[in-house]
N, C-alpha and C positions, 0 to 999 in steps of 0.2 A: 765620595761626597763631592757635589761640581763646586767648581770654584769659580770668580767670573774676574779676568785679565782686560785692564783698562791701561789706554795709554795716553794719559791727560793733556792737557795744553790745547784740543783743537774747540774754539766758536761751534755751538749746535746750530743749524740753522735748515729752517724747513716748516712741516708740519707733523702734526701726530694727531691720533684719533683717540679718545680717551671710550676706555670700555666701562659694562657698566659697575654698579657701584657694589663691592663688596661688602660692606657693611649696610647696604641694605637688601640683597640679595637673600643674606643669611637669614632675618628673622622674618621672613614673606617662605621661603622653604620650610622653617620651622612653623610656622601660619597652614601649608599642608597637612598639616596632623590634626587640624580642627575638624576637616571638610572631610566629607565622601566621597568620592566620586578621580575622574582624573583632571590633573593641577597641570594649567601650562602656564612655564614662566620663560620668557625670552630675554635676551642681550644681559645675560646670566655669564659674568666672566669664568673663562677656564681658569681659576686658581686651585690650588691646597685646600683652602677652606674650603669653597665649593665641594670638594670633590670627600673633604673628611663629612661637611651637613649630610650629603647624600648617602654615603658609607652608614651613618647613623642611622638614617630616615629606612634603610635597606634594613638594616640589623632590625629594627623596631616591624618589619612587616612590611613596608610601602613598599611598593614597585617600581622602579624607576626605569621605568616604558622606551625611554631615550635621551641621548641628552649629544642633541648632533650641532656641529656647529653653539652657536651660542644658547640654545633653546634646551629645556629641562622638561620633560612629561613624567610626573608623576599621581602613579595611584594609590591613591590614597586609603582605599576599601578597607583592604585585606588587614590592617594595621592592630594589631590584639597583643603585641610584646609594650609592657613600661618599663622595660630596663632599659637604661644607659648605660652603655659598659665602659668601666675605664680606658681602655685604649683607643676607646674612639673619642672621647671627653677630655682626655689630657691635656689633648696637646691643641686646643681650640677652645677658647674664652665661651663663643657665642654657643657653643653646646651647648650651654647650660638654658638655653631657650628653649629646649623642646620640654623642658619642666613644665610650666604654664600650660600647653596645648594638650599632652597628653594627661595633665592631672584633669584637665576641664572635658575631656571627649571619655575617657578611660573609666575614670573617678580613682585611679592610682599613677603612680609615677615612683620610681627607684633610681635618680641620674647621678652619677659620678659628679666629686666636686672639681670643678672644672679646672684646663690649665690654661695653657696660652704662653704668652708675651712674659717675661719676670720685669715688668716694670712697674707693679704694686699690687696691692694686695687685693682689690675691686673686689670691695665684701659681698657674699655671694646672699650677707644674712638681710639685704633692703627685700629680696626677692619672696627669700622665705617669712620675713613680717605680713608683707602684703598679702601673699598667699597666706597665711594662717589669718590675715584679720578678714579673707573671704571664705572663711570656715575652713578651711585644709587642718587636716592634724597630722603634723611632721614631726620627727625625729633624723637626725643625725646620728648614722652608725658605721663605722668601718670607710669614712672614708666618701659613706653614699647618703645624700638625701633621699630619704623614705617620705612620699606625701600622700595623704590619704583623702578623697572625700566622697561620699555620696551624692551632696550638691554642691555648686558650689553657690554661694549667695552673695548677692550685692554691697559693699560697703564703703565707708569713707575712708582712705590710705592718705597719709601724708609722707613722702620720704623724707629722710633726714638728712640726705643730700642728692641731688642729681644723679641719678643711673639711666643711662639709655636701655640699657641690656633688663635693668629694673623693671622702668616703666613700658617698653616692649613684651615682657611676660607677663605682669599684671595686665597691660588693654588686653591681650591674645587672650588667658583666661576668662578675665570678665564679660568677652563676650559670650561667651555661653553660659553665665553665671545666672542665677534667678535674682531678676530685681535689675534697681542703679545702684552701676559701682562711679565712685566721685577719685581720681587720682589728684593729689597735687604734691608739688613742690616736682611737676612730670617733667621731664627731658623737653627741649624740645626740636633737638635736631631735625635735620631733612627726612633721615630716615623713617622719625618716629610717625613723622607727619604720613610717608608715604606708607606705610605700613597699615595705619588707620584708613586710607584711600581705599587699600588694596581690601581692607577687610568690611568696610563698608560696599563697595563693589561685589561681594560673594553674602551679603544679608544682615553684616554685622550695623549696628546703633552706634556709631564714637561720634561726638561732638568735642570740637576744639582741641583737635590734635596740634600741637604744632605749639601752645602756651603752655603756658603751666600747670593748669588746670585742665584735667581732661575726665567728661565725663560719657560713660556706656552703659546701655539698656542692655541686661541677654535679652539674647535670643535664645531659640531651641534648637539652630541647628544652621548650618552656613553650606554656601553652594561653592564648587570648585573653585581655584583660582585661576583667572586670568588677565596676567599682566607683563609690562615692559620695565624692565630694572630704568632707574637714571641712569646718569652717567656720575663717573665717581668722582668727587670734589677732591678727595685727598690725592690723588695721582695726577690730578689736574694741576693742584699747587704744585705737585711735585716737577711735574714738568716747567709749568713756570718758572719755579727756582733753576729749574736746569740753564733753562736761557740768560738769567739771569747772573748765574756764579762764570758760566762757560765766556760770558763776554756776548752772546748770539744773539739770533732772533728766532723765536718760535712762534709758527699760530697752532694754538692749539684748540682743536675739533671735538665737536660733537661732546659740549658741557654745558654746564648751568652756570652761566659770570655769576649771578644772584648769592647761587652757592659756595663761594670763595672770597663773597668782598672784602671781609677781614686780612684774609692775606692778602688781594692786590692793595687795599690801602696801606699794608705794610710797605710792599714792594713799591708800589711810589713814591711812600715817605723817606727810602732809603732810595729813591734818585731814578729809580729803572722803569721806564715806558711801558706803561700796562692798557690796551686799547680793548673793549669789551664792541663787540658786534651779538646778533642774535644765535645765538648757541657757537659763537669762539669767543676765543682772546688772543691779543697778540701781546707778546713782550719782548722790547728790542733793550739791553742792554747799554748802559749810556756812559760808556768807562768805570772806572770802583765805585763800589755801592757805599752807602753813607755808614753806618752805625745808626739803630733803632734800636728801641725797647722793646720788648714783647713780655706780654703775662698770657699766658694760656688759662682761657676759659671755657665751660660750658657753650653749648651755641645760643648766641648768635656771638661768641666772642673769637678769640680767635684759636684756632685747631688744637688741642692737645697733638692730633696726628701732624702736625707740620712743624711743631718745634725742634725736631731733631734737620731735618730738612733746612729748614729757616738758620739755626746755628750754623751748620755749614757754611752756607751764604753771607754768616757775620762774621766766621773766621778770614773772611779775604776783605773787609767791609773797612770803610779809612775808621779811624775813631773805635771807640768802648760801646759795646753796647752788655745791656743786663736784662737775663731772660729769667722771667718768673715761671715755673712749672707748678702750678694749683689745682691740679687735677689727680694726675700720680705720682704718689711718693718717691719712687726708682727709677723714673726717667732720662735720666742724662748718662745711661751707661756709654750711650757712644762718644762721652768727650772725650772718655780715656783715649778710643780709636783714633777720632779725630786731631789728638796732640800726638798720636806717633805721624801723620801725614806732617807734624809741623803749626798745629795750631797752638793760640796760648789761651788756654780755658780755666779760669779757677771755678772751683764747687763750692761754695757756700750753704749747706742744706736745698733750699728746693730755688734754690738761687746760682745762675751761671755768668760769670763775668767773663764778660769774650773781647778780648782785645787781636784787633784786623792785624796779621800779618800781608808781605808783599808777595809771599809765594807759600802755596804747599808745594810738598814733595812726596814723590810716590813710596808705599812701601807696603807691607804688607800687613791687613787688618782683617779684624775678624767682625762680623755681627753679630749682635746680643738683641734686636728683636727682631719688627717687623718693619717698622719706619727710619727706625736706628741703621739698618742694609741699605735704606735708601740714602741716609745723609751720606753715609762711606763713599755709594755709589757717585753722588754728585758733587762731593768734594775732589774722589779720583779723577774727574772728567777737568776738571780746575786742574789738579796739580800735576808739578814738570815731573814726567817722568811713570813708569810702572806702577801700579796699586795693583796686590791681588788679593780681595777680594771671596774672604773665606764662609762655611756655612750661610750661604745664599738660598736653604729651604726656607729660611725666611722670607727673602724676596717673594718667592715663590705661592710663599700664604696668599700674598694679598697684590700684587703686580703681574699682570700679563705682558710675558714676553717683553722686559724690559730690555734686554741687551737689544733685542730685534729693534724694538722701537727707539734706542738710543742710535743704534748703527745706521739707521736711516737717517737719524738728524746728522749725521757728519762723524758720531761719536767712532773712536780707533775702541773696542771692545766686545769680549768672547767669553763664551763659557766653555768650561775645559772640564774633565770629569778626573 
């Protein structure tokens, strides 16, 4: 199992390229199972997950024609399996998206209850409401979602709280659905929005992706996809925080400022120079960072995916700050990591009290998720001395060639097997 060998204390300084977005990559390749025909999708990062969707999308019958450089061709024809098998399901959240597409092209679907990340429960039953309130007859057995339907039909869903992963399987359904289906209480992140783009671009009816309220016309039948992933907002912060904890300067390339303004208004509020240009940012660090509050919300609030990141950045911060997590219940596994480098974190249920020390220290930690590997990562780049840096197939899920990309900013770190 690779490990990855940091040796902290140096300033980042330079530039980085930000690839595209993972979480929205994933349900646009899931959105392949709707269509006929062959699917090209470009600036498609090489991660884990990519590579587990496609593994699925293969198992189920699709063809995946190529996948050179950042670009994915797949065909979609051939596709006549609705299982989802557990081992391809486990160990990835957003599996559970090809439910939706294949119950709507199929009129069956059989998927493994999904795994992922252990940072909360992300009930998989908002998904199954929705689908059964657009006629699906589902049971739960062994472990597997069983969904049935002959048609599927239009109807009005409300969730009962925010799921992106939710509201992504409901629009992808309902577009093949008979009639209007009316979503609300929808997500309304970037992705959800691009997702709707993408599916309106190959035939589909979505109106008002992007609010709360989203409503879709079926259709009978949708044409190949072709399209350009974004660039990814969470790596983006993440690199920002880099420049920010390490002391540096970074511009960072090829992003969406629009899509991070949450976090740069953090990172200003807490002292550090955040300059937005048309697809960069620059962030030049301005001595120790202040102490801020953060509550993670829903978008357009600020990232669930960046609180583990952002804590980092608070444990070297002058003053207390208090970080609310209201999205997932289990999310602060990394303070525990983060206080063997030397931080002081108390846990109060879904409440983090982070008081700024003057220095981490290196030592050796493990990661417990996805974003949880990054705060390690850019705490290690902070503190005096060795981190290494354990169970980094996490990294891996969701970051392209992060050592590569740290090593070019100035960063001293390697991966070792």
């Amino acid at each position: 199992m690779d490990k990855i060998v940091i040796q902290g204390g140096q300033p980042l300084r330079g530039a980085v390229s930000i690839s595209g977005a993972k979480n929205a990559v994933l349900p646009v390749l899931a959105a392949t199972l709707l269509t006929r025909g062959r699917n090209r999708v470009t600036n498609a990062p090489r991660v884990k997950d990519v590579a587990t969707m496609l593994d699925l999308i293969r198992d189920l019958g699709g063809v995946i024609e190529s996948w050179e450089k950042d670009e994915v061709v797949i065909n979609s024809e051939p596709l006549k399996k609705t299982e989802a098998r557990y081992d391809l399901v486990s160990t990835m959240r957003a599996s559970c998206l090809v439910l939706g597409p294949l119950l709507a092209r199929l009129g069956e679907a059989k998927v493994s209850l999904p795994g992922g990340c252990a940072i909360g429960a992300r009930p998989i039953d908002l998904h199954i409401k929705g689908l059964e309130a657009l006629g699906a007859e589902i049971h739960v057995n062994e472990g597997y979602i069983h969904a049935r339907a002959k048609k599927l039909v239009g109807a009005h869903y409300c969730f009962d709280t925010v799921s992106v992963t939710g509201t992504q399987n409901l629009m992808m359904a309902a577009t093949l659905a008979e009639g209007e289906t009316v979503l609300e209480n929808a997500a309304r992140e970037p992705e959800v929005s691009f997702l709707a783009e993408v599916l309106n671009q190959s035939g589909a009816k979505i109106k008002d992706a992007g609010s709360d309220t989203i409503v879709i016309q079926g259709v009978s039948s949708l044409e190949p996809i072709d399209c350009c992933i974004f660039p990814d907002r969470i790596e983006a912060a993440t690199y920002l925080i880099a420049g920010a904890i390490t002391g540096g300067e970074i511009e960072v390339q090829n992003c969406f400022p629009n899509h991070v303004e949450p976090v740069v208004l953090k990172l200003r509020e807490a002292g550090v120079t955040v300059q937005t240009g048309d697809g960069v940012l620059y962030v030049k660090a301005n001595g120790p960072v202040q102490s801020v509050n953060i509550r993670t919300q829903p978008h357009p609030g600020f990232p669930t995916d960046v609180q583990a990141q952002f804590m980092a950045l608070m444990t070297l911060a002058e003053g207390q700050s208090v970080i609310m997590e209201t999205v997932f219940e289990n999310r602060f596994m990394h303070a525990a990591e983060l206080k063997r480098l030397g931080a002081d974190i108390l846990i109060e249920g879904h409440t983090a009290v982070v008081r700024g020390v003057k220095q981490l220290s290196g030592a050796p930690v493990m990661a417990t998720d996805l974003r949880a590997s990054a705060s390690l990562v850019l705490a290690a780049l902070a503190a005096k001395g060795e981190t290494i840096v354990s169970r980094v197939y996490h990294i891996d899920r969701g970051y392209v060639s992060m050592e590569k990309k740290m090593s070019r900013l100035g960063a001293t770190i390697k991966r070792v097997k």
